[in-house]
N, C-alpha and C positions, 0 to 999 in steps of 0.2 A: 874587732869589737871595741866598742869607747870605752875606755878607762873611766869608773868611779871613784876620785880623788878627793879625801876629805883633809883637811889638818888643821888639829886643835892647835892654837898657839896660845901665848902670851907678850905683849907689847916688851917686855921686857927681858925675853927670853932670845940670847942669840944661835942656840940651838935651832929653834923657829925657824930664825930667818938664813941658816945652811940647807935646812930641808928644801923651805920654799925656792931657795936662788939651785938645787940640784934639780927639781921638779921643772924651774924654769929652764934650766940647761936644755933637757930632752924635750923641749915644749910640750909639757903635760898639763893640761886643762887642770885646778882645781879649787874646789870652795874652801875658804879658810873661815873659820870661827875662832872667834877672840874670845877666849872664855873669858878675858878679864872685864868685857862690857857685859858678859851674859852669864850670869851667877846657874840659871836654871842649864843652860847648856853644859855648865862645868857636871853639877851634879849627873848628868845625865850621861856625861864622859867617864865619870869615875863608877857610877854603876855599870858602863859597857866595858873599861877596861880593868877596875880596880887595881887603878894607877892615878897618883895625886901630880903626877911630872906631866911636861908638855914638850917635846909637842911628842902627841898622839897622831899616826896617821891611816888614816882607814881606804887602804886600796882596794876595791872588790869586795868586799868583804873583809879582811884581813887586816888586823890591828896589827902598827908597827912604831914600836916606843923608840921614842931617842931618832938620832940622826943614824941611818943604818942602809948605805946604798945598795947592799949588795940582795939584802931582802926585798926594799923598797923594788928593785928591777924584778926580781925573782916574780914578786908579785904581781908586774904589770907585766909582764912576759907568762904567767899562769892562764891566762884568756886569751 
């Protein structure tokens, strides 16, 4: 089944860019959103996860804050 990979970042965040470069390790397809160009996207981050920290990562379904490999696998191995 294809992995649904989402992850909120921030330009400024290098938490962000450990998620993205462990996602690129295992070649995992995934959309990033910059909440820092898209104000309406953050809001709508912090209503899905009520969490104001980045990066947010939405695998499957499945919200997973911070940099956290062993969830983030758990979760692309659940499908």
């Amino acid at each position: 089944m294809k992995q649904s990979v989402t992850v909120y970042t921030s330009a400024l965040c290098p938490v962000c860019g450990m998620v993205k470069t462990f996602l690129d390790s295992f070649d995992i397809t995934y959309k990033e959103v910059i909440i820092d160009l898209n104000p309406v996207e953050r809001i709508k981050l912090i209503g899905r996860t009520k969490r104001l920290t980045v990066p947010q990562t939405n695998i499957n379904g499945q919200w997973i804050s911070g940099f956290n490999p062993e969830r983030m696998l758990k979760a692309m191995n659940a499908n």
